[in-house]
Steps between C-alpha positions, in 0.01 A plus 500: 500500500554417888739680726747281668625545876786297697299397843528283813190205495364626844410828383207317309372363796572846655361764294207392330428729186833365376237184356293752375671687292327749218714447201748154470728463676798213576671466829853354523635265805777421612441167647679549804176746570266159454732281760465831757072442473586130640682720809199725512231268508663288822602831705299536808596889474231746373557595106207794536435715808126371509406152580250494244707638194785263664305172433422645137866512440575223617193339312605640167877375554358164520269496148809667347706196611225294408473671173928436430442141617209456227654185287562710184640807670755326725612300196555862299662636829758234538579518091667797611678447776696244325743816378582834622295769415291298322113636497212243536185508253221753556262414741219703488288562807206665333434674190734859579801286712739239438789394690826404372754365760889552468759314612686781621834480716586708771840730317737643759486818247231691780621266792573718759235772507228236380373136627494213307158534377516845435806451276294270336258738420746741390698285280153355342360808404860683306510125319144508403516882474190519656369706793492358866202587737498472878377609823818581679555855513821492656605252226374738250737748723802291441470430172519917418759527769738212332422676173418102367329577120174307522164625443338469848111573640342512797187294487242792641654576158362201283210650286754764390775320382245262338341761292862652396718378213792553640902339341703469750 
């Protein structure tokens, strides 16, 4: 059975052993999240503090938009965003990942102590009762401080939340 987490597409290109996973494991995004790598690849600001581990990045954004422009993939992708919430096929990256993207919409429910994108998040993951996983500690912060009832990991946390079987 694969464990399920709620994340944002850069984190991918970001943090690395999220592809390589031990056990299965299926990633939901919110769409929004693939527009933002568009942003991301065009900035002229650093993503990483090192040069080197910036052009990585910044080379991984670009196969992962390659990989969502692949004929098939972009025609599952814009399936769902034809409706609201709707979820796209799987697409599976290798044989331990898939993606599935969402067509999630921004809800004013966590508007003012949250951005758009990490309302997204929020909202995904209590719909699709599923766990979300991110870097951000100080989003990680908020969410305990705002008391908002999602299952939430930090990604230095990954391997651990993978192994668990956790119901949220």
């Amino acid at each position: 059975m694969s464990r399920t987490f709620v994340i944002e597409a850069v984190m991918l290109a970001v943090h690395g052993q999220l592809l390589l996973p031990a056990s299965p494991v299926e990633y939901i995004i919110p769409y929004s999240t693939i527009q933002e790598l568009y942003e991301l690849q065009d900035t002229n600001e650093p993503l990483m503090m090192e040069s080197q581990e910036d052009e990585h990045v910044k080379g991984i954004i670009r196969e992962l938009i390659a990989f969502f422009e692949e004929p098939l993939n972009k025609k599952k992708i814009e399936r769902a965003l034809q409706v609201p919430w709707r979820k796209s096929p799987p697409l599976p990256i290798n044989e331990h990942v898939t993606l599935t993207i969402i067509y999630a919409l921004d809800q004013a429910e966590y508007g003012e102590l949250f951005d758009p994108i990490e309302t997204e998040l929020i909202v995904t993951a209590n719909r699709e009762q599923t766990a979300l996983l991110t870097d951000q500690l100080e989003f990680l912060d908020r969410l305990l401080e705002a008391s908002v009832p999602v299952e939430a990991y930090d990604v230095e946390d990954f391997e651990f939340a993978v192994e668990g079987d956790f119901q949220v």
